[in-house]
C-alpha positions as MATLAB code, in Angstrom:
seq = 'XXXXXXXXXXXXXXXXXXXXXXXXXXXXXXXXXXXXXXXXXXXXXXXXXXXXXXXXXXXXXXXXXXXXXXXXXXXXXXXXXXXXXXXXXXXXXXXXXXXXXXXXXXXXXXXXXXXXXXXXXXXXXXXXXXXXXXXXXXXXXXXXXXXXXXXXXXXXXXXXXXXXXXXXXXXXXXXXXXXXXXXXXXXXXXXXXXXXXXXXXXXXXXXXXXXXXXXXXXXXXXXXXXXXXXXXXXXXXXXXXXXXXXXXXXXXXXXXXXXXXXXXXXXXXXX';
ca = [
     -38.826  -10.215  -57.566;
     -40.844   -6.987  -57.879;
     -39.280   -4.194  -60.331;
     -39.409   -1.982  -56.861;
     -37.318   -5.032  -55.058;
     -34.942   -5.054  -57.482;
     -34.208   -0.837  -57.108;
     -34.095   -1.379  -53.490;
     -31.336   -3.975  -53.521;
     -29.816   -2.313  -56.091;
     -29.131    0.894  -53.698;
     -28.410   -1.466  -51.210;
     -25.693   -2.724  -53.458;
     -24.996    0.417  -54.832;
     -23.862    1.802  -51.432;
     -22.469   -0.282  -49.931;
     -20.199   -2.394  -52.686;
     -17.023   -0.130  -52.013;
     -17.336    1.007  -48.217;
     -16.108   -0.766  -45.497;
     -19.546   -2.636  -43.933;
     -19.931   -5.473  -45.934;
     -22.576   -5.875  -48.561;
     -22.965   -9.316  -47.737;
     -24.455   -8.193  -44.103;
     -26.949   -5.550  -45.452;
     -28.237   -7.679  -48.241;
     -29.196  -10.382  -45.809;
     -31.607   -7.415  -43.982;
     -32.657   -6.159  -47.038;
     -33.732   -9.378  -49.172;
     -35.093  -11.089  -45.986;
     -37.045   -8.314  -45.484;
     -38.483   -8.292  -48.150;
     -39.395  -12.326  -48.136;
     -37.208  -12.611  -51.808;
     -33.542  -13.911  -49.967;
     -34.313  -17.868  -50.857;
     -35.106  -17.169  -54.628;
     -32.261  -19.113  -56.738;
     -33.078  -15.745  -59.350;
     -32.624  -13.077  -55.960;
     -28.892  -14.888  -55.259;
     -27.701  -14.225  -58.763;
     -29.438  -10.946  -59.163;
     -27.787   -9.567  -55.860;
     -23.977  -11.037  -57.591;
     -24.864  -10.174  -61.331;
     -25.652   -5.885  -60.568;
     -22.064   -5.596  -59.379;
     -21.793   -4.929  -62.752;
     -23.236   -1.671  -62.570;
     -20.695   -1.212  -59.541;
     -17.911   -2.011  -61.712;
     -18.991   -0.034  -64.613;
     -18.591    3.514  -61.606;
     -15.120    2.654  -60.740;
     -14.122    2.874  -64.372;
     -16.453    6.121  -65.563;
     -14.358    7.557  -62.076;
     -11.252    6.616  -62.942;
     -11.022    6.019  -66.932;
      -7.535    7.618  -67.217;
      -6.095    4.643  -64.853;
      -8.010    1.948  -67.423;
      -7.687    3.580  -70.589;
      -3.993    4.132  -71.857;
      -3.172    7.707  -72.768;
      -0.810    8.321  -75.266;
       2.348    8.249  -74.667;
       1.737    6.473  -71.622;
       1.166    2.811  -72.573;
       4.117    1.287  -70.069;
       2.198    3.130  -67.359;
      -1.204    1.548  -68.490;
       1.093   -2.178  -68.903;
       1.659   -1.808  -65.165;
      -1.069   -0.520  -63.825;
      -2.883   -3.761  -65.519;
       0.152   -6.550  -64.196;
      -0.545   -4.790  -60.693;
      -4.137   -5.909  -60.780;
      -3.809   -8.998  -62.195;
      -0.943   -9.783  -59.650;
      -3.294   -8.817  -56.703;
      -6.587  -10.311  -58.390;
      -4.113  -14.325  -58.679;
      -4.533  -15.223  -55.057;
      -8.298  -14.704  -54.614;
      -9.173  -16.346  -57.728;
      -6.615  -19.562  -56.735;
      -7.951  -19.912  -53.035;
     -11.346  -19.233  -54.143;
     -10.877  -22.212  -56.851;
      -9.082  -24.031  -53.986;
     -11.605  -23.469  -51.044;
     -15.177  -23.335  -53.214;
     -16.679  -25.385  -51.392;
     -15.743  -24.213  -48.003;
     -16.411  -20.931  -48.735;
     -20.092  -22.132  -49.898;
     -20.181  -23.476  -46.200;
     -19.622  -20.025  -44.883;
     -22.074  -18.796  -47.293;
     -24.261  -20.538  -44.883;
     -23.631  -19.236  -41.744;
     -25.530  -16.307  -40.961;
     -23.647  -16.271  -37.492;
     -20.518  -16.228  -39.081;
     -21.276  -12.718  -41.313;
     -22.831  -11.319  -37.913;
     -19.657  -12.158  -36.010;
     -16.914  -10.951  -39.114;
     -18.878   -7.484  -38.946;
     -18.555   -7.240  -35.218;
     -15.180   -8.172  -35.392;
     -14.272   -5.811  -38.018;
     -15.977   -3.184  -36.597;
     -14.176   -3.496  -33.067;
     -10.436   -3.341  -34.994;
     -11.551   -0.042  -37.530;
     -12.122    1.579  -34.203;
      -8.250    1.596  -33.767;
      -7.141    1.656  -37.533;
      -6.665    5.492  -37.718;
      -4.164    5.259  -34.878;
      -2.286    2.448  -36.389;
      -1.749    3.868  -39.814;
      -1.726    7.449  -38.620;
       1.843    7.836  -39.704;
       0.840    6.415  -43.500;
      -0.935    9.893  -44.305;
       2.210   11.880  -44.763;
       3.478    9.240  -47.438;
       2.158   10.815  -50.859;
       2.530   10.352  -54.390;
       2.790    6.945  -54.045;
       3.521    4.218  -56.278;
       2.597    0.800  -55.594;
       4.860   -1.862  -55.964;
       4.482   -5.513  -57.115;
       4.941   -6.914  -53.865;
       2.568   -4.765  -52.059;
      -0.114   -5.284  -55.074;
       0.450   -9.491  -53.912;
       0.184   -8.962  -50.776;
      -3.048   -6.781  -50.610;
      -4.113   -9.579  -52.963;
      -3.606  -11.879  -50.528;
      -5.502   -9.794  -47.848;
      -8.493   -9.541  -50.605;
      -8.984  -13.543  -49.667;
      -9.820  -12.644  -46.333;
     -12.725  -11.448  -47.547;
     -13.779  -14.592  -48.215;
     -15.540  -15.054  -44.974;
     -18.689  -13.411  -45.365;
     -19.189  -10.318  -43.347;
     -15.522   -9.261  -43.306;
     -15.991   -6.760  -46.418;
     -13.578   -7.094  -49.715;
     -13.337   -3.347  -49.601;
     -12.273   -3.465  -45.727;
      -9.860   -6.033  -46.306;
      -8.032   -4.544  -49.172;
      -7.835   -1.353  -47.896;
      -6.423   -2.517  -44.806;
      -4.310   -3.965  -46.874;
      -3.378   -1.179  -48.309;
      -2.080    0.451  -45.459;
      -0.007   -2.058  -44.152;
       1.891   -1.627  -47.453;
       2.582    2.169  -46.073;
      -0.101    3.527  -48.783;
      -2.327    6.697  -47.412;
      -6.028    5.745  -46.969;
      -6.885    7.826  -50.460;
      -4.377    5.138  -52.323;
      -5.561    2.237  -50.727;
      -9.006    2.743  -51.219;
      -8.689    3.844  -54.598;
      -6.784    0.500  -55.119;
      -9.356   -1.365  -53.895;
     -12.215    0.383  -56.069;
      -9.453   -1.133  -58.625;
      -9.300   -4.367  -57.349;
     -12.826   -4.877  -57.502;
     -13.506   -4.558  -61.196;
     -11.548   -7.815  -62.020;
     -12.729   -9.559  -58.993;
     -16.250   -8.672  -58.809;
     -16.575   -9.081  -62.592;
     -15.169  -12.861  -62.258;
     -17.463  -13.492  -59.651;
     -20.223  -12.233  -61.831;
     -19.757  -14.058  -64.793;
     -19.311  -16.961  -61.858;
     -22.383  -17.108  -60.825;
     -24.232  -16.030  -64.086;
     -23.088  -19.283  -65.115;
     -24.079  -21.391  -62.405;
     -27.557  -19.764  -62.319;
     -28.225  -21.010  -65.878;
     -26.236  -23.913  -65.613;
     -29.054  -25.172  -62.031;
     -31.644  -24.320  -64.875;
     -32.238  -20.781  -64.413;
     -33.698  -18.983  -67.600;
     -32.784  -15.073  -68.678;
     -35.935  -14.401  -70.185;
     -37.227  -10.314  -70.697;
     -38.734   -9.612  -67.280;
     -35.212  -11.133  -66.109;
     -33.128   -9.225  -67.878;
     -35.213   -6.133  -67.285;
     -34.875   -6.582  -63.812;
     -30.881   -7.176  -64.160;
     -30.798   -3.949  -66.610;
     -32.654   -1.740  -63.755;
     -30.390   -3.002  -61.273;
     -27.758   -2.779  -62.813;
     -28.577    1.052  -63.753;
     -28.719    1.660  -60.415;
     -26.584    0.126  -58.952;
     -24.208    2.052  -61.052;
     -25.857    5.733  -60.195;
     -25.767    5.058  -56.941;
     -21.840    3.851  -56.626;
     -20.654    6.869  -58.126;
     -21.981    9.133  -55.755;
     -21.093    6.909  -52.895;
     -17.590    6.147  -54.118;
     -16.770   10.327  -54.096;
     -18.153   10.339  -51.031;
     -16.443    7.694  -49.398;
     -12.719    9.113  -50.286;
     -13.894   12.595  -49.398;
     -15.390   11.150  -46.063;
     -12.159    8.546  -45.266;
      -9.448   11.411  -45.668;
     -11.948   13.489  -43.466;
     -12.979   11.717  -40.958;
     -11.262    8.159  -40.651;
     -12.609    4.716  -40.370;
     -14.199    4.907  -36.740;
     -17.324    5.504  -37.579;
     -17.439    2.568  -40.063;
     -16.207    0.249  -37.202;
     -19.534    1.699  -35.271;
     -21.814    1.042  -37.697;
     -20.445   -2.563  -38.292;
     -20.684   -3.359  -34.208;
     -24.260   -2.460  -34.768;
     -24.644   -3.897  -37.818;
     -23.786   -7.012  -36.400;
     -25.412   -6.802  -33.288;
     -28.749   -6.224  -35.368;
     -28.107   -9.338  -37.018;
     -27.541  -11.857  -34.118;
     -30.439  -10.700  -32.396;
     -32.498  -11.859  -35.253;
     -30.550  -14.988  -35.964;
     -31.030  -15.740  -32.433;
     -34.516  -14.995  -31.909;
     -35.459  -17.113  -34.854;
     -36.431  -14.626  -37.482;
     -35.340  -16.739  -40.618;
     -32.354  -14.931  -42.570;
     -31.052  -16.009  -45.733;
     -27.147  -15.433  -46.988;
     -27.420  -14.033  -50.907;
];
């Protein structure tokens, strides 16, 4: 991996981490492209700058993760909230790892997800429409499980972690501001898990972290982390804007672009 390949899938990642379309379909494009997608160091690399991704979503929002004074019940709960809707992907991902490496597989299956997805975020705006006059909300303990539980989804490749648990936000009657700022949440203990994850198994299937390896996981992870901050404003600006058609669009096509390839034979590899 080039120093150039490693800025270009760091944008990739950068963009795309916290919106709707699935990283997981555009880093397929973008590392196959580029001839890198097979490379045991490329698979960690595209898992280990979500780091950078993570680091955004707490710059953004460091009153929600640092306790203010006064306020250190708040911070208590906003923490148990997390961890109660980070429990069932980290249980069914300990459960089902090695189904979920079978998916991991199946370039079909991310193409299919995205199309999938796509076709029901056409209709999402009408089905939450009445959630947008609910403000000031506060989300319960419950709700926090359950949109944990809609986080596993995610699972299958393609579907998108931030699609899934901002859909299920609003089936817990949050506005689409709350439950996509939720799910920038969510993501910093899930994401970081999954980093550490597969840090580990990279070294432990005797990968080395030498200085042109970390330099490429420092630039990426800069990057990455430039890049998520302005596509995280823009995302919440855009959703309570505009909705989530246009997202459902670009996953149809998204999709479409990838079974054409799978299916003409033009080798694709899952990161």
């Amino acid at each position: 991996m080039s120093i150039l390949d490693a800025i270009i899938l760091a944008i990739i990642e950068g963009v795309t981490e916290f919106l709707p379309i699935s990283s997981t379909g555009h880093m397929i494009i973008g590392s196959s492209l580029m001839g890198i997608a097979s490379d045991p160091f490329t698979k960690m690399f595209t898992v280990a700058i979500q780091l950078g991704a993570i680091l955004s979503v707490v710059v953004l929002y460091w009153k929600k993760f640092l306790p203010q004074r006064n306020a250190f019940q708040q911070a208590l709960n906003f923490y148990l909230k997390l961890l109660v809707a980070f429990i069932p992907a980290a249980v069914i991902g300990f459960l089902l790892n090695d189904y979920i490496d079978q998916l991991l597989e199946r370039v079909d299956v991310v193409a299919y997800a995205l199309i999938l997805g796509g076709v029901f975020f056409l209709f999402v705006d009408k089905i939450f429409e009445s959630n947008e006059g609910n403000l000031d909300q506060q989300l319960s303990y419950p709700a926090a499980l359950k949109i944990g539980f809609f986080q596993t989804i995610a699972m299958i490749p393609g579907v998108s972690r931030s699609a899934a648990t901002i859909i299920g936000g609003l089936t817990q009657k949050l506005n689409k501001k709350t439950a996509a700022e939720f799910s920038f949440f969510l993501a910093v203990p899930t994401m970081f898990a999954a980093t550490l994850y597969k840090m580990y198994k990279f070294y432990d299937d005797g990968g080395t972290f030498g200085s042109s390896e970390i330099t490429l996981l420092a630039i990426g992870n800069g990057v990455a982390f430039v890049v998520a901050l302005l596509a995280i404003k823009s995302f919440i600006s855009f959703l309570t804007k505009h909705g989530f058609k246009v997202f459902g669009y670009y996953r149809i096509a998204l999709g479409i672009v990838i079974l054409i390839l799978y299916y003409m034979g033009i080798e694709l590899s899952i990161v």
